[in-house]
C-alpha positions, 0 to 999 in steps of 0.5 A: 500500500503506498500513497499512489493510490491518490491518482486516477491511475491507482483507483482505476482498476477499484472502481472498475471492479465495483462497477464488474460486480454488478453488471450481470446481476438482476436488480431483484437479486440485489436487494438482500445481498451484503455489500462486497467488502472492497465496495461499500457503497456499491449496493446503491450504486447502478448504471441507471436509475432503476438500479438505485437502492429505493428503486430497488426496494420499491420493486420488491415491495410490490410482491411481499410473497416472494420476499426472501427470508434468507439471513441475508435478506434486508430485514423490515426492521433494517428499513425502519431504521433507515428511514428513521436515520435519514429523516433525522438528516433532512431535519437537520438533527432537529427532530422538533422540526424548528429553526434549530436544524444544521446544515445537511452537511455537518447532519452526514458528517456528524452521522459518519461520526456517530456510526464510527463510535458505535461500531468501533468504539474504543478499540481496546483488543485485536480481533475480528469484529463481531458480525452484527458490527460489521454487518452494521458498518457496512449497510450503514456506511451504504447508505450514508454516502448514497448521496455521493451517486448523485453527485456529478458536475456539467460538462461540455461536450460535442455531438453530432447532431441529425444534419450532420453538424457537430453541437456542444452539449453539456453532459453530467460527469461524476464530480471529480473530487468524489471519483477520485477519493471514495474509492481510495477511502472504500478500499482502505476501509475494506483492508482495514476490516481484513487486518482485524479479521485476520487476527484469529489463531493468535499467540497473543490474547487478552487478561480482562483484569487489566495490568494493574497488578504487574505494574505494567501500564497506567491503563489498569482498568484495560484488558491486558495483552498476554504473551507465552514466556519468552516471547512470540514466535518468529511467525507471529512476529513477522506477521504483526510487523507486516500487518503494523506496516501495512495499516501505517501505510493506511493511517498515512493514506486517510490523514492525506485525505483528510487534509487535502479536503480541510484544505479546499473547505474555505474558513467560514467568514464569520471566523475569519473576521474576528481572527486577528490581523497580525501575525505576531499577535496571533502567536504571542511573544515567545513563539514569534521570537523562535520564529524569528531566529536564524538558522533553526530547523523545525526539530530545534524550534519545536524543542525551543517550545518545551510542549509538555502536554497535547493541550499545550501542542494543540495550542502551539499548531491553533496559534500557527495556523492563526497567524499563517492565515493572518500572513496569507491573507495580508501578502493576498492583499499586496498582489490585489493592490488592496493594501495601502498605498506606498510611495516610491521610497517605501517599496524596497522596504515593502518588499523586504517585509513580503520576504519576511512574511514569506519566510515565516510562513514557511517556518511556521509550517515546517513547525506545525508540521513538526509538532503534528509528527510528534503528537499524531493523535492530537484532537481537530484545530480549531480552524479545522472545526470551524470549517466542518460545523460551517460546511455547506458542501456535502462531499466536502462533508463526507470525504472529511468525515470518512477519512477522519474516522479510517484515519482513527480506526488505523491508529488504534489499531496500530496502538494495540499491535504496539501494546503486544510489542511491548509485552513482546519486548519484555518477555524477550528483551532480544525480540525484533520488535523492540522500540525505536526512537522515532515519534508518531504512530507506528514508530516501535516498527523494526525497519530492516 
């Protein structure tokens, strides 16, 4: 799994096969079969109208004799919930019906959000999830982002009219955005469920007492991992550094996505208008003076800041951002011809400060960067928040929120397989996966 999977070329042969799946199926058969696990939204997907999930159960519905009662089939009661979920969306949250609704946007958002909690929760053990969840998630997610099927952009395009002459149309086209990220999102989804699956027949297993009694974690009240004396066996070993590579790689993935769509959704108006207008005042003394020294790198300039907690580094990258947006917005102005004017005097200073103000922004991004590696596990900024609770656009919506929980989900995961390390580790001090220095999720990995 590498980051190629950005491109069109990389999702192609995803998409592909989600369409392949379907072509030969008749659109009564559909209606009761579980989605494939590399294609979650598939089942509401179709090349033509009819072939929607409403259409479909509409269809079926016309003739309750011939309803299949299978354990595959769609249950009434599956129905009832669905229709409960999305009339809670069209109300906006709001369930009185008054001015208090949200946007629909942030209803999908908050439902991705909301359905991620329950199914998962906090992932505390390594192994499968149970089929109810897993059935949940997936019939839940399908539904959730059908509305991404009918999301598509005009385009023109040429025709051949009758006579013979040539015409520009404008015909509808997936909207690129979606295309391009829902697939990539679907498929590390569907091999993020694959890694928990495949942790049966482990070597590893779990004391509901907790750690408490050994003294081997603050977290007493969690299930414990247990290990055999001396260590997992080479096999063992090999397959969780493996699996741990794999989902690092999917971790990087969804936090790749998650920031490119927080990067197109605009900072609200509201927001930015009280955001202050200097730079130097957003950041406050002591992190503008690190800044401004010479010749530091982003490592030495987060050790400058002495973060001793989340809270502290969550303020540190909200200060950043702050005064970026401040800096941005004013070298914005100068090439509008907005800013005040200067007289010919002034100009060679002018454009010394636009090169000070240019420097900064990218010191101050090597920082935050820096203080992102360090904590990878820190909670939303605040102009991040700002963005989602103010969001219009629902694709925005959906690959933000989509993203944001694949991304927790692979860092749990991760976090449990360093859980095993380390009581690998202390059963066989000499055990390949022992812990090295690098920060950030996945850093215990043994690299060759």
């Amino acid at each position: 799994m590498t980051m190629g999977i950005m491109t069109y070329d990389g999702l192609e042969s995803c998409i592909l096969n989600a369409n392949n799946s379907y072509e030969d199926e008749s659109v009564a058969s559909k209606v009761g079969d579980r989605c494939p696990t590399d294609s979650p939204s598939s089942c509401c997907s179709s090349n033509n109208a009819s072939g929607s999930f409403f259409s479909q159960w509409s269809m079926v519905k016309r003739d309750e004799h011939e309803w299949d009662y299978s354990e595959d089939a769609m249950k009434f009661s599956d129905v009832d919930v669905m229709k409960e979920k999305f009339a809670k969306l069209l109300l906006g949250e709001d369930t009185t019906g008054g001015r208090n609704g949200v946007s629909p946007a942030l209803a999908l958002s908050n439902a991705i959000t909301n359905l991620a909690g329950t199914v998962f929760g906090e992932l505390w053990k390594l192994e499968p999830l149970p089929d109810e969840k897993k059935n949940k998630w997936r019939r839940e997610m399908d539904w959730l982002l059908s509305p991404t099927n009918y999301m598509v952009q005009l385009v023109p395009a040429k025709q051949c009219g009758p006579d013979g002459q040539t015409i520009e149309i404008m015909t509808p086209q997936a909207r690129g955005d979606v295309h391009l990220n829902l697939p990539a999102l679907q498929k590390l989804d569907s091999m993020l469920l694959e890694t928990l699956d495949s942790m049966t027949e482990t070597e590893f297993s779990y004391d509901e007492g907790g750690s408490r009694a050994e003294g081997r974690s603050k977290r007493w009240w969690l299930p414990a991992p247990q290990v055999p004396v001396g260590g997992l066996s080479d096999g063992q070993r090999k397959k969780l550094l493996t699996q741990a590579k794999l989902v690092l790689q999917i971790f990087k993935a969804a936090k790749s996505v998650n920031e490119a769509i927080l990067l197109e959704m605009p900072i609200p108006k509201a927001i930015s208008d009280v955001l202050p207008k200097s730079g130097k005042e957003s950041l406050g003394e002591d992190l503008y003076r690190i800044l401004n020294r010479g010749s530091s790198s982003a490592c030495d300039m987060c050790n400058a800041l002495s973060l001793k907690s989340e809270n502290s580094a969550l303020d540190a990258i909200n200060r950043l951002e702050a005064a970026i947006y401040a800096w941005k917005d004013k070298i914005e102005e100068h090439d509008s011809g907005k800013s005040p004017a200067r007289t010919s005097w002034s100009c060679k200073d002018h454009v010394a400060e636009l090169d000070k103000i240019e420097l900064l922004i990218s010191r101050a991004e090597s920082l935050a960067q820096e203080i992102k590696i360090r904590y990878p596990d820190l909670p939303q900024k605040f102009l991040d928040v700002m963005k989602i609770q103010n969001g219009k656009d629902v694709a925005h919506a959906i690959i933000e929120a989509y993203s944001r929980v694949l991304g927790n989900l692979a860092f749990s995961i991760l976090t449990r397989i360093g859980d095993i390390s380390q009581e690998d580790v202390l059963s066989d001090p000499d055990s390949p996966m022992a812990t090295n220095s690098t920060p950030g999720p996945g850093s215990w990995i043994y690299l060759d």
